[in-house]
N, C-alpha and C positions, 0 to 999 in steps of 0.2 A: 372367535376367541382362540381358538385352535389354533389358525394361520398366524396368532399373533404370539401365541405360545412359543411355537418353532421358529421362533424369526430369527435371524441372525441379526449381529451388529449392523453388517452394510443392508439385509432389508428395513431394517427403522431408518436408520441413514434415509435410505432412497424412499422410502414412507415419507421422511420428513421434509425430504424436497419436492416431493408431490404438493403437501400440505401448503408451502412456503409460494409454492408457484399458486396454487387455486387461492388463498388469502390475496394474493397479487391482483390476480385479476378479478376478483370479486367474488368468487366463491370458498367465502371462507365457512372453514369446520371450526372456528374459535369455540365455537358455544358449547362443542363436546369437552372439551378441555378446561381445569382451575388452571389456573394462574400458574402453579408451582408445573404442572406436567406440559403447559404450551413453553413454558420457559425452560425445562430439561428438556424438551425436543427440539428446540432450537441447539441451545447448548450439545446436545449428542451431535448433531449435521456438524459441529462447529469442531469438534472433538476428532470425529471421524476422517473429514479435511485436512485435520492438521496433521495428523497422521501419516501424512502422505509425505510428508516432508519434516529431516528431522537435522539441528546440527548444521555439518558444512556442506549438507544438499539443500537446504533450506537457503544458504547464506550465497550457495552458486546459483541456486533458482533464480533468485532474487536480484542479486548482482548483473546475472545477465539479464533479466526482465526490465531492470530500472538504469542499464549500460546505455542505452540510446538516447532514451529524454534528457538522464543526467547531464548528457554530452553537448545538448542542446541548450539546455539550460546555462553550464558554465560556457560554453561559445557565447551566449547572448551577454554573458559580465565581460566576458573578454573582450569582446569587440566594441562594447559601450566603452570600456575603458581605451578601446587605440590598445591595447597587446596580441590584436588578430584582423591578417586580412578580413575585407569580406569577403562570403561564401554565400552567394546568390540563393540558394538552396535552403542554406539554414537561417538566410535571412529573412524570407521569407513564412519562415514557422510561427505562429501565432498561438498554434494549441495544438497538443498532440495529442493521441485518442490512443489506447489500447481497449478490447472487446474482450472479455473472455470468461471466466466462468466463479462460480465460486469459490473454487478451491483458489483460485490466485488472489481472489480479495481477502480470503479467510489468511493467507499466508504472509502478505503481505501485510497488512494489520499484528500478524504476529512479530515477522520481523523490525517494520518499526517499534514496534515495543513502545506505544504512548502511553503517558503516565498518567492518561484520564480515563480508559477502558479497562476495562475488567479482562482476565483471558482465561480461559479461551472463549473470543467473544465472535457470537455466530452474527452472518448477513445475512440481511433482508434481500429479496427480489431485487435487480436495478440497481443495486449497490454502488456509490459511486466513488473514488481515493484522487482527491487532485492533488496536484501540487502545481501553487504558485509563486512566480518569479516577480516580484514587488523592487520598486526604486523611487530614488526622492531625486528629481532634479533639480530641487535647489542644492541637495548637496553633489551632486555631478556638476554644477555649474561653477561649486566651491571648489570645493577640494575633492574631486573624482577620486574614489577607493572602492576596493570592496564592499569597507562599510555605508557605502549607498545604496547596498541591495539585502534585503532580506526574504524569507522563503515561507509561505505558510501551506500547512495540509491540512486539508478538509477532508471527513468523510462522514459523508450523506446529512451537509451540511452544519454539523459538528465538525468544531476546533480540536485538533490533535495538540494536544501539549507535549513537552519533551521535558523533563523537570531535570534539573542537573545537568542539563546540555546546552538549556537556550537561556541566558538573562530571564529572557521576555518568554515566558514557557508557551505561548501560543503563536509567537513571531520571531521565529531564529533570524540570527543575523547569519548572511550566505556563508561564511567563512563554518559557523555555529553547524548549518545544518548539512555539509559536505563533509566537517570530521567527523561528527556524529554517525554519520551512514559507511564514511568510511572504515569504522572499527568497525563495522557490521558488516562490511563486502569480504568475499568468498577471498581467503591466502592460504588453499592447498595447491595441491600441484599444477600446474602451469595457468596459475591467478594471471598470468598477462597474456593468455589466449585464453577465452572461456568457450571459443566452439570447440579447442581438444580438450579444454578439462571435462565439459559436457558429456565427448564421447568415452570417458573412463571408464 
């Protein structure tokens, strides 16, 4: 009781990621815990994560964490459509992977900002954020546009909705979910290099 006395914010934090890993792999402490205090301990890790990132260091985090795939993503409409060579390389890509830690699911989920999750809303172990690139070839064989491709995110098997952005709030149409993310990428000082804005 003592030690839990004196604990700071980041030791419950790091308390609470211990907990989240042993529940993981099978050694859960659930049963010390009602309902209301397993769900404020998650909610504090979720708290504390977010912290870390506030504003337009959040919006540069983000922008350059989601710079690469995005890139990949619209290469693959571009060159379905004939407005890009191909690029051996990116044609190649089937799925891209990023590895990393909580804090970047926990920031990420904030920065999308879905209009179906609560915030500040903590991860679970294994955490997973996809995004996928969907097309109808009957309408590529019609009349090729844009709108033959649309874009959905999943995380940890739940539908992300976008409510005010997408028609279809769980299946943006590509156009839909590129301006959406665009009013959300990093426009401070040098927005068209993010490795020097990074070092500011």
């Amino acid at each position: 009781e003592d030690v839990i006395e004196a604990a700071s914010i980041i030791d419950l934090q790091e308390f609470a990621d211990v907990l989240t890993c042993n529940d993981f792999e099978g050694y859960s402490m659930r049963q010390y815990f009602t309902d209301e205090t397993w769900h404020m301990m998650h909610q504090l890790q979720a708290i504390r994560l977010g912290e870390s990132l506030k504003g337009e260091d959040l919006n540069l985090y983000m922008t350059k964490l989601t710079q690469h795939p995005l890139s990949i993503l619209s290469y693959k409409v571009d060159r379905m459509l004939g407005r890009v060579q191909s690029h051996p390389a990116s044609d190649q890509v089937k799925m891209f992977t990023y590895d990393g830690h909580d804090t970047q699911a926990v920031n990420l989920l904030r920065w999308l900002d879905a209009s179906n999750l609560d915030y500040p809303h903590p991860t679970v172990y294994a955490t997973q954020v996809s995004f996928e690139l969907l097309y109808s070839d009957e309408c590529l064989s019609k009349k090729p546009s844009e709108a033959c491709f649309s874009v959905q995110v999943m995380y940890n098997g739940i539908f992300l909705e976008f409510e005010g952005a997408c028609a279809q709030v769980e299946l943006c149409t590509y156009r839909e979910f590129m301006d959406y993310l665009s009013e959300k990428k990093y426009a401070g000082p040098h927005s068209d290099d993010l490795r020097l804005a990074c070092d500011l």
